[in-house]
C-alpha positions in Angstrom: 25.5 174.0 115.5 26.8 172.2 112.9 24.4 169.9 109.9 24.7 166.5 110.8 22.9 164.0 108.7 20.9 160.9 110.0 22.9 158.2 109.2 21.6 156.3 106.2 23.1 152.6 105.3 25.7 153.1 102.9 29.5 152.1 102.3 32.8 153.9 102.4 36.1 153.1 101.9 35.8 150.6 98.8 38.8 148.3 98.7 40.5 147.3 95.5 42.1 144.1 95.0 42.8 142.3 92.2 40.4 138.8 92.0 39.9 135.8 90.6 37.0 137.0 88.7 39.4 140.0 87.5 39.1 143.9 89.2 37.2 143.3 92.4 35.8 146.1 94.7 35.9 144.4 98.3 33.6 146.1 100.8 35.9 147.6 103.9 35.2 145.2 106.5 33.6 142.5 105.6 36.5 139.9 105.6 37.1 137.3 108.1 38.4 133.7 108.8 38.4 130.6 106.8 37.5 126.8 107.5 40.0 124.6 109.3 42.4 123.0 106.7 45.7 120.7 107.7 49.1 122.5 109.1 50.2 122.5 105.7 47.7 124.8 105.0 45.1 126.8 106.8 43.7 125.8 110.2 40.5 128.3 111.2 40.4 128.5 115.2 37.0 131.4 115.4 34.6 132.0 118.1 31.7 128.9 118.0 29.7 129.0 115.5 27.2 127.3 113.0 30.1 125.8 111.4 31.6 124.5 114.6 28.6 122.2 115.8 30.4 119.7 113.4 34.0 118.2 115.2 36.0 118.6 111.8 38.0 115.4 113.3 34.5 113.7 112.3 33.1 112.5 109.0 30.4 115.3 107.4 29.5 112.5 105.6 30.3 109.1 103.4 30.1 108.3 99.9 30.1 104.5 99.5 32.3 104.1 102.8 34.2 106.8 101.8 34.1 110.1 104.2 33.9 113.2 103.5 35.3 116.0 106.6 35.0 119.7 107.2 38.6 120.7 105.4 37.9 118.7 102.4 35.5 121.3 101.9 37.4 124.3 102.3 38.6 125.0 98.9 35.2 125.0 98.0 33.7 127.6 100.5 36.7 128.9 101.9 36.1 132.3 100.2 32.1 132.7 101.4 33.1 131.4 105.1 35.9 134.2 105.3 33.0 136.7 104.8 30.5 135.1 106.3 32.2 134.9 110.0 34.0 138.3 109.7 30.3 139.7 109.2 29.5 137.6 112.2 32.7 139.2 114.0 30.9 142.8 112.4 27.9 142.0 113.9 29.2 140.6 117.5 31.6 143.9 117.3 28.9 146.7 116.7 26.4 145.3 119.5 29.4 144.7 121.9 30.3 148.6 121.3 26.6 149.3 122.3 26.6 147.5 125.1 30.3 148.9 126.7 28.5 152.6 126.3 26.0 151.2 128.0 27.6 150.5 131.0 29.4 153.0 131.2 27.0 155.8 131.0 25.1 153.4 134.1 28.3 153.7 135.6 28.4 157.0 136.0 25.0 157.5 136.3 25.3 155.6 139.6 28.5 157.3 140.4 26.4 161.0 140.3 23.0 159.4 141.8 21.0 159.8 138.7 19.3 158.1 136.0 20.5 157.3 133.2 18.2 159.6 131.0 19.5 162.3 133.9 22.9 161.5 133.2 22.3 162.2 129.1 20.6 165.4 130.1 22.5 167.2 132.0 25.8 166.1 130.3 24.8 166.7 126.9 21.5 166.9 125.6 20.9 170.3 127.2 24.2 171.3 125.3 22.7 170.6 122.0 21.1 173.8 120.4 18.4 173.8 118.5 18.8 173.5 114.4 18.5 177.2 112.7 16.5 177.4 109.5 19.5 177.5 107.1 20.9 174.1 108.7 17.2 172.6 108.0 17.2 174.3 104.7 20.1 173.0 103.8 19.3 169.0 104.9 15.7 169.4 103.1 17.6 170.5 99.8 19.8 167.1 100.4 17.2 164.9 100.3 14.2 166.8 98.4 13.9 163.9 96.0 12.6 161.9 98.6 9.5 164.0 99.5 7.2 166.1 97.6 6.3 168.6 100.7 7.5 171.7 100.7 9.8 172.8 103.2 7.4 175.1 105.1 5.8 172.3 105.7 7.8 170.1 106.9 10.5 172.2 109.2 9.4 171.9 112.1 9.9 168.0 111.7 13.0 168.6 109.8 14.6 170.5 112.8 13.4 167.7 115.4 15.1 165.0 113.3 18.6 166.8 112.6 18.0 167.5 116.7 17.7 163.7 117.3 20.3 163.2 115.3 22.6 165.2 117.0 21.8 164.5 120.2 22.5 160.7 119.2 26.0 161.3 117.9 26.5 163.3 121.2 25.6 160.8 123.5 27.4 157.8 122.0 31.1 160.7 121.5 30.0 161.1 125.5 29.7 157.5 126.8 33.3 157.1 124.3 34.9 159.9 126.7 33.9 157.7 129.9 35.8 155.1 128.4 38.9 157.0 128.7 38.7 157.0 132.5 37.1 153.8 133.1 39.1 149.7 132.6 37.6 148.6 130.0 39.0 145.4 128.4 37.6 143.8 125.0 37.6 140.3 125.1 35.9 139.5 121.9 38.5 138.4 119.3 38.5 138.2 115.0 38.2 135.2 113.7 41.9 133.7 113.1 43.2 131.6 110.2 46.4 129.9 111.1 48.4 130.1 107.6 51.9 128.8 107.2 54.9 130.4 105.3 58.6 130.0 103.7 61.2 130.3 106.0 63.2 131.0 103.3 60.9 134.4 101.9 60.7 136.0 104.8 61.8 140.0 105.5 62.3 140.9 109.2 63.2 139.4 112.5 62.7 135.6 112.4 61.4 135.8 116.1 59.4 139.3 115.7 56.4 138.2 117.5 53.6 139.8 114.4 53.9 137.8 111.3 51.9 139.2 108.2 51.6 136.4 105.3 50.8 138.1 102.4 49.5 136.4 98.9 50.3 138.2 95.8 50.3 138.2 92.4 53.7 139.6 90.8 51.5 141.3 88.1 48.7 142.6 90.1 48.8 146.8 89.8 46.9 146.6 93.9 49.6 144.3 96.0 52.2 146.7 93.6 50.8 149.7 95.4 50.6 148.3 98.8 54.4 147.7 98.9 55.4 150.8 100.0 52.9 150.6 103.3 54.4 147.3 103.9 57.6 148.5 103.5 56.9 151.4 105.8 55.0 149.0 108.4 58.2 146.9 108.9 60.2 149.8 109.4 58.2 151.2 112.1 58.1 148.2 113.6 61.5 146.9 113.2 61.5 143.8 115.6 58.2 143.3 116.1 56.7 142.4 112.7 57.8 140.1 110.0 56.7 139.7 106.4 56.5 136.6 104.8 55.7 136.2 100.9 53.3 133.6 99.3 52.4 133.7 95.6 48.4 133.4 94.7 49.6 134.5 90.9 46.0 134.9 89.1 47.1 133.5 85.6 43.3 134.2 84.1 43.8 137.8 84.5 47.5 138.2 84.5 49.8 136.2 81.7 52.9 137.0 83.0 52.1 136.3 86.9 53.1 132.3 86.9 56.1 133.2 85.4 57.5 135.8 87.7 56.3 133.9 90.4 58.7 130.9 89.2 61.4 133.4 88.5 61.4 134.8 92.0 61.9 131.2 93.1 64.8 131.1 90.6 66.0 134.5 92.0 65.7 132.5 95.8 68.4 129.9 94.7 70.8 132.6 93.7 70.2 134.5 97.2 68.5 137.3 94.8 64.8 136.7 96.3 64.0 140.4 97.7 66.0 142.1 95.0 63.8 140.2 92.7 60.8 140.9 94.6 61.0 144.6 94.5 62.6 144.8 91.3 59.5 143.3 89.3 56.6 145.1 91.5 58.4 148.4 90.9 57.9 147.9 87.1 55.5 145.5 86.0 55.9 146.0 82.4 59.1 143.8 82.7 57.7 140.4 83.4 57.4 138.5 80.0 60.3 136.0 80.2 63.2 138.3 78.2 62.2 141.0 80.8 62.9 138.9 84.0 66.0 137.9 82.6 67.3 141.0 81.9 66.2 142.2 85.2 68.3 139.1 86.7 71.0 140.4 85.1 70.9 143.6 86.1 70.5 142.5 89.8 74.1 140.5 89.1 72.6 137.1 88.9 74.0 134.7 86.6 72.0 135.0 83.3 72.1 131.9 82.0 71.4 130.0 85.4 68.9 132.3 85.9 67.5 131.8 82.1 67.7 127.5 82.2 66.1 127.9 85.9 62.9 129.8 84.3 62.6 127.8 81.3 62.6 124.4 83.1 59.5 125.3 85.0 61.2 123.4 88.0 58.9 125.8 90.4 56.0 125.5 88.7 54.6 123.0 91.4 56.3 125.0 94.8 54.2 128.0 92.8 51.2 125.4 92.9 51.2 124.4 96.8 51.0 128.3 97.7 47.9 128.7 95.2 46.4 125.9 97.2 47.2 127.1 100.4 46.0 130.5 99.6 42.2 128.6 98.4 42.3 126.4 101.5 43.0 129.6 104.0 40.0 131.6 101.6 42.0 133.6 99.5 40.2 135.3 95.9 41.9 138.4 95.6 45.3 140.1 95.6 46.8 141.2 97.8 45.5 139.4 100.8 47.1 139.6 103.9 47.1 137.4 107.2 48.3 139.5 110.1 48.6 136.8 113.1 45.7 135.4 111.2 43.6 138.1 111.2 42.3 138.3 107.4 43.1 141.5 105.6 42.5 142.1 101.9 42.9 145.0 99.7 45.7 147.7 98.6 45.4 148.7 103.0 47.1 152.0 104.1 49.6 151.5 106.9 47.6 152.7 109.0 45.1 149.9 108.7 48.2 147.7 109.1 48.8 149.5 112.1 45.3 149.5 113.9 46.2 145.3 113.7 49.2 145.1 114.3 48.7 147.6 117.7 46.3 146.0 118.9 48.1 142.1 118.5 50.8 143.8 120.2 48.7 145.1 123.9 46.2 142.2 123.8 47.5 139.5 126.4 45.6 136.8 124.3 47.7 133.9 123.9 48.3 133.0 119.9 49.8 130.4 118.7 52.1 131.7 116.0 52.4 131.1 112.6 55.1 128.3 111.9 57.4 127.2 109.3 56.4 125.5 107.2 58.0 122.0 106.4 
């Protein structure tokens, strides 16, 4: 028999982003949807909710005749409502899981004509050895600090509880195994954010039917090490998902991130956008202005057009609309990723890309799909 541990709240898998309040540490998990905003921006469609009982068509209020609606507020909250209804979404998730074991251990309870507790019984509880000493020793030595009995005195509830514990994690790896032979279809959806992108800094398929919208800051060391998953998502997907860029550069952390945001626009109008793209994640120490020139030239732009393009600050306001977008749709931290408006944040694996993007491509759910925009 193998330790296993009774499971004690605590977190894993700490994801690190780059945020407007500088390094952030975003738990795993918790991130969700944001508030409805215009088609410019961000439109929230989520499962009903306390946010919901208002129609955002109507006024939340008025200020001297003057009304105030749901999306005027979303710059404001955007941020707290994305966690707030993905923890909702947690929630909803974990007791839904509950509740398909449930069924299908009654299932095949009925199926053998037994009980339920029959069922668990025979199947695995009376598979489950007892605990030896060592394996209680070794659980009372892990958490010691938290009792002052000694262990003689205690075992014999230290082996029950490792027992318990065991038993648990056996029964819920038991009902997953009926799941494998049994239809089972989850109708329970993330909360989706509807978030529009450039036509024009895209990478894939126009009509792959996955879009990922990413906000990024051209400076931030996180979306820099997340560009080789993406890179790697797109390729095993060729066809099926498309990337589109939008810059979220966090200028209070980052000097240099307006600017290279501007000069990746200036890199656009010389059909340079990608090779400027890559070029200044892949070293970041190059992005004070003589650096992004000299990287223009080395990517066989035209210096000087490239040079007059930066200075002028002609992007500066195109830079501006994505930075609003991003707050309207919820965004704090870079990188920050929409994945047919499922919310992901943090320097993600491509295998959490994956787990998304597999599951948007089996579920017969009718999306709308991100759009252009205008």
């Amino acid at each position: 028999m193998r330790i296993v541990y009774p499971r004690t709240p605590f977190y894993l898998g700490l994801i690190f982003a780059c945020s407007v309040w500088g390094l952030a540490r975003d738990r795993a998990g918790e991130q969700g949807a944001a508030t409805k905003d215009s088609a410019r921006d961000a439109e929230t469609r989520s499962a009903p909710s306390a946010s919901d009982k208002s129609n955002s068509d109507q006024p939340l209020a008025t200020v001297a005749g003057q009304p105030i609606y749901l999306k005027d507020l979303a710059g404001a909250i955007g941020a707290q409502m994305l966690q707030a209804r993905q923890q909702e979404y947690k929630i909803e998730s974990q007791a839904l899981e509950g509740a398909i074991r449930q069924k299908l251990v009654e299932t095949e309870a009925q199926k053998q004509g037994l009980s339920v507790e029959e069922l668990y019984k025979k199947e695995v509880d009376s598979k489950i050895s007892d605990p030896s000493d060592d394996e209680a020793k070794g659980y009372y030595v892990a958490v010691k600090s938290q009792t002052t009995l000694a262990f003689d005195q205690i075992k014999p509830q230290v082996k029950q509880l490792l027992k318990k514990a065991e038993i648990q994690q056996a029964r819920e790896k038991y009902a997953d195994s009926l799941r494998d032979r049994t239809d089972v279809s989850v109708l329970l959806q993330p909360p989706s954010v509807h978030v529009d992108y450039d036509p024009a800094r895209v990478k894939g398929t126009a009509d792959a039917p996955i879009t990922i919208v990413e906000f990024a800051d051209l400076q931030c060391p996180f979306c820099s090490k997340v560009q080789p998953a993406l890179k790697d998502v797109l390729a095993k997907y060729q066809g099926k998902v498309k990337l589109a860029y939008r810059d979220f550069p966090l200028a209070t952390i980052h000097a240099h991130a307006e600017a290279a945001a501007e000069a990746s626009r200036c890199a656009l109008a010389q059909g340079k956008y990608w090779e400027m793209h890559d070029a200044m994640f892949a070293d970041q120490s190059k992005l004070d202005e003589a650096g992004l020139v000299k990287t223009a030239a080395g990517l066989g732009m035209d210096q000087n057009a490239f040079e007059s393009c930066l200075k002028s600050g002609k992007y500066k306001d195109a830079v501006q609309q994505d930075v609003e977008a991003a707050s309207q749709a919820g965004v704090n931290a870079t990188p920050t990723f929409f994945i047919n408006g499922e919310f992901l944040s943090g320097a993600q694996s491509d295998a959490d890309f994956s787990k998304i993007i597999d599951r948007e491509l089996s579920t017969e759910k009718s999306k709308d799909p991100a759009q252009p925009s205008r």
